[in-house]
C-alpha positions in Angstrom: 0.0 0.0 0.0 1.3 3.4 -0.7 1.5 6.0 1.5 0.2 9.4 0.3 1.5 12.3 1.4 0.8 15.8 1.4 3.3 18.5 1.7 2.5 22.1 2.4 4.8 25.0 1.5 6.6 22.6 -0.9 8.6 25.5 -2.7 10.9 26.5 0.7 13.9 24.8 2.0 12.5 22.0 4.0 9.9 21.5 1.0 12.3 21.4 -1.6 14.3 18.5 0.1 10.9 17.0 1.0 10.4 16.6 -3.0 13.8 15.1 -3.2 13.4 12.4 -1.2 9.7 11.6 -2.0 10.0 11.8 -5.4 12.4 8.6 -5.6 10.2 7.1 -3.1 8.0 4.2 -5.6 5.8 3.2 -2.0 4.5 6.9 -2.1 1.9 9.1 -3.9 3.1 12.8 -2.8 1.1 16.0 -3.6 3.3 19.2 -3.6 1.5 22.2 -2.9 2.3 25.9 -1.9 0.2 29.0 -1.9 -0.6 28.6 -6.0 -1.8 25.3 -5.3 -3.5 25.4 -2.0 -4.4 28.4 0.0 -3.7 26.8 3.3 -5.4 30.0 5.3 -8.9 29.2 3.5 -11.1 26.6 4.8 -13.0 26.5 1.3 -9.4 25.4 -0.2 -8.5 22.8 2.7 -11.5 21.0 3.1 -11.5 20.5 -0.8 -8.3 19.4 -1.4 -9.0 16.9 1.6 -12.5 15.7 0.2 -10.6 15.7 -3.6 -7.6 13.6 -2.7 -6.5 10.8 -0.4 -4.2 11.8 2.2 -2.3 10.1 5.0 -0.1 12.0 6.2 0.2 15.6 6.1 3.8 18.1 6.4 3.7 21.2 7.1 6.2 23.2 5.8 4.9 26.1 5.1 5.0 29.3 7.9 6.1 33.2 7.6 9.2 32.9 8.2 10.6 36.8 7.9 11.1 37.4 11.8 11.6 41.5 11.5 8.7 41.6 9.4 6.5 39.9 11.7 6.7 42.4 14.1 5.1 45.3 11.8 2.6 42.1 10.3 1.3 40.8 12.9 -2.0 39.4 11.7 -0.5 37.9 8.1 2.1 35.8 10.8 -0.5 34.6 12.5 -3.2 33.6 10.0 -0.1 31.6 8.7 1.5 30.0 11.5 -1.5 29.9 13.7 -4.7 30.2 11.7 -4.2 27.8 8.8 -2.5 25.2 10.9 -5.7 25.1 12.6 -7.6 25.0 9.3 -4.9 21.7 8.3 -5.2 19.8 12.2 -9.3 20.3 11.7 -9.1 18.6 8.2 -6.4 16.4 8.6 -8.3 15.3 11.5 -11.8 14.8 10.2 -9.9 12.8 7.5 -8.1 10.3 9.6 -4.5 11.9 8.2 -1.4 11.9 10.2 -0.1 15.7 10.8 3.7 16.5 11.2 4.0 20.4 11.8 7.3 22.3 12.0 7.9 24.7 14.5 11.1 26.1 16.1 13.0 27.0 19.2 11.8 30.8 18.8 9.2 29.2 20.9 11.7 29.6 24.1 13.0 33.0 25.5 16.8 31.5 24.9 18.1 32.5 28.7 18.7 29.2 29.2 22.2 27.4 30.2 21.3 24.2 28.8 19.9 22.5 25.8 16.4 23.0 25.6 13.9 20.0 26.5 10.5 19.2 25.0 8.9 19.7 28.4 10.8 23.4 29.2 8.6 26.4 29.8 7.8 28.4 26.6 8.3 32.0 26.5 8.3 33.5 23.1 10.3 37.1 22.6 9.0 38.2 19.3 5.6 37.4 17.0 7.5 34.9 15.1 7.7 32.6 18.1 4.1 33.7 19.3 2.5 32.8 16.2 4.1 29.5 16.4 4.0 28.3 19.4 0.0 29.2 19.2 -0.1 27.2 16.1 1.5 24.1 18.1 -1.5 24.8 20.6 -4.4 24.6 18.4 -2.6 21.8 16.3 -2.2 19.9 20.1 -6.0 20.6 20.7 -7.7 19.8 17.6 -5.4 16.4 16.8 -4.0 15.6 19.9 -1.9 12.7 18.2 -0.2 14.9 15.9 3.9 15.3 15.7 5.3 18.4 16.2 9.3 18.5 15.0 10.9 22.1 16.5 13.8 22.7 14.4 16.7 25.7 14.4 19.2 27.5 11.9 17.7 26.1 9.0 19.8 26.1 5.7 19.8 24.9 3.0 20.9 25.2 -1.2 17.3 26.3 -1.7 15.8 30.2 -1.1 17.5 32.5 0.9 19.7 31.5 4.5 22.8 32.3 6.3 24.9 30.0 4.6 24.1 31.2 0.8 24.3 34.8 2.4 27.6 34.2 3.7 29.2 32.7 0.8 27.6 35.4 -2.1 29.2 38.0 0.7 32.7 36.0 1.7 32.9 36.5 -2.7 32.0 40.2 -2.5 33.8 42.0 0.5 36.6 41.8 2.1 35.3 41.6 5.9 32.2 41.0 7.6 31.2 41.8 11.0 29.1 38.5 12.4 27.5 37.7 16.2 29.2 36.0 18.0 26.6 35.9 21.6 23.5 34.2 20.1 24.6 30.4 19.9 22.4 27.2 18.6 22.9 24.9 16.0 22.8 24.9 12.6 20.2 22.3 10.7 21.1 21.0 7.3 17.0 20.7 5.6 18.1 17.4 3.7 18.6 15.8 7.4 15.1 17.6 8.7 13.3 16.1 6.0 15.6 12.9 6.6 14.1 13.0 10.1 10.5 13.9 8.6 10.6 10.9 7.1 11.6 8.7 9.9 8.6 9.9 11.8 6.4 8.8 8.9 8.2 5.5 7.9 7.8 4.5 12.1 6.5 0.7 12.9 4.3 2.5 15.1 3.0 6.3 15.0 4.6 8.4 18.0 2.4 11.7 18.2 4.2 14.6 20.3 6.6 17.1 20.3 10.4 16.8 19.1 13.2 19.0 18.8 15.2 18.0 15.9 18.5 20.3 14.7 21.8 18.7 13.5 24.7 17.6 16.7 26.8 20.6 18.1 26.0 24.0 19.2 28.4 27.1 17.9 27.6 31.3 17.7 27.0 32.7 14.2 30.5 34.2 13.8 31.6 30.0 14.2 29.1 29.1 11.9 30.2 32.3 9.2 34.2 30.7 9.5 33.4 27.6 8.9 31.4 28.2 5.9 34.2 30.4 4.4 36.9 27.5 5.3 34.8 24.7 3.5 33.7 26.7 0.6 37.5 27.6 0.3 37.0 31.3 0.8 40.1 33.3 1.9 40.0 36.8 0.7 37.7 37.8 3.3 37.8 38.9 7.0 35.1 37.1 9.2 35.6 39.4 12.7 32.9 38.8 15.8 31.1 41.6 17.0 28.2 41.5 19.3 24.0 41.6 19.5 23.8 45.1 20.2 26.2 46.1 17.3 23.3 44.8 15.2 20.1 45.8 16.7 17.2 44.4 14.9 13.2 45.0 14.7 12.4 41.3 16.4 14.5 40.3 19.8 16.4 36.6 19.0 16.8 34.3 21.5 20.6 34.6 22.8 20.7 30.6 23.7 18.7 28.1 21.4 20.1 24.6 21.3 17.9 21.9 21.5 18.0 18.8 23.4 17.3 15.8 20.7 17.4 12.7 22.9 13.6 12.1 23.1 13.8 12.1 19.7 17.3 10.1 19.0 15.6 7.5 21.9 12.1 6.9 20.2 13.3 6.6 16.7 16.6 5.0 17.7 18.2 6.9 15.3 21.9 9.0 14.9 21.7 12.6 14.6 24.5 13.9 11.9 27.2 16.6 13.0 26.5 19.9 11.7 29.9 20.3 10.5 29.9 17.0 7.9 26.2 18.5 7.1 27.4 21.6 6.2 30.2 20.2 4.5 27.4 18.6 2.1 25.4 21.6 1.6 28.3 23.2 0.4 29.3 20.9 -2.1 26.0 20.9 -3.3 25.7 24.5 -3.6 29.4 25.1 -5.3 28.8 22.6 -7.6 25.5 24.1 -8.2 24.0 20.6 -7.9 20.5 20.7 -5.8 
């Protein structure tokens, strides 16, 4: 029997790598959508596609994702990351589908001095991390036995992130300033979807919430030097400087690594190094082959 899969916001990072693995996948039936397929923040639009197709499980991918923006947009983050994961739990529900939403660690204040566990007091710091952690809420109450992965420091060679960034600017100048006081961990989207997968492909369905990000824990400037070394970039300057040099619209949490071993314990599965991750996202993006 093949499984059939829907996957929301299909054109973004995680989306994109979603494609690639499903796509070689002969036991699935996969349904790519984004916002010219399916307007996830209409009803109308979810309940049809539902009633119109056979569905199993259901990814979310798709969120506003533009942190400074959020602040001045409010409502538009909201009826994204809140309003029309509601709209999906209510239909995936109703139609017996499995849901696995993505969410992230914004959903903590970071003043903590040690990785972040499932079961730690939320405290968002900016809309981005309200909206989301109230769309894990409604997502918890209207399909209690959904999966909720919270990711961190996603990259990828798809759309725009910190490691494209830094290599288009390692090319063009010849130093960069870069923080060095907000650390997490970096997360390679080929191994989120890797881990997407794992939660699907399960002998037995484990509804809850994960944190999932690659092994390892670094600041941005760390994470901006060993992007240059591995994409072989020497002509530039990579110098730390801190938070407040840089002040921006939505506060960032200054400590954000997450804690996998709930997840590593009930999927018994290895986590890779974000350093051999990166390595790979390089490779793929120098050689231009995605």
């Amino acid at each position: 029997m093949s499984k059939h899969i829907l996957v929301t916001g299909a054109n973004g990072q995680l989306g994109n790598e979603m494609r690639n693995i499903l796509t070689r996948r002969e036991d699935v039936v996969a349904y790519f959508t984004d916002v010219n397929e399916l307007d996830i923040t209409s009803k109308g639009d979810v309940d049809s596609f539902f009633d119109n197709h056979t569905v199993d499980y259901l990814v979310n991918c798709a969120a506003y994702t533009a942190v400074d923006k959020a602040e001045d947009a409010p409502e538009l983050c909201a009826r994204l990351n809140a309003h029309a994961v509601a709209l999906l739990a209510e239909a995936a529900h109703n139609h017996g589908a499995k849901m696995v939403q993505i969410s992230t660690d914004y959903v903590f204040n970071g003043e903590n001095f040690r990785p972040y566990r499932e079961d730690d007091a939320t405290c968002p710091v900016s809309v981005y991390g309200e909206t989301k952690l109230k769309g894990e809420k409604q997502l918890l109450e209207i399909a209690p036995d959904s999966v909720i992965l919270r990711t961190a420091w996603l990259y990828s060679p798809y759309g725009h992130n910190f490691v494209k960034t830094m290599i288009n600017l390692g090319h063009e100048k010849k130093q960069l300033k870069v923080i060095f006081d907000q650390v997490g961990t970096p997360t390679y989207a080929k191994d989120l979807a890797a881990a997407v997968m794992i939660v699907i492909d399960a002998p037995a369905w484990h509804s809850g919430i994960y944190h999932f990000s690659d092994e390892g824990a670094i600041s941005w400037y760390d994470f901006a030097q060993a992007i240059h070394r591995l994409a072989g970039i020497e002509t530039c300057t990579v110098l730390p400087c801190r938070t407040q040099e840089y002040p921006t619209r939505a506060h960032r949490p200054h400590y954000s690594v997450l804690d996998k071993s709930k997840f590593k314990a009930t999927f018994n599965t290895v986590i890779p190094y974000w350093v051999d991750s990166l390595a790979h996202c390089i490779a793929r993006i120098t050689t231009h082959n995605e």
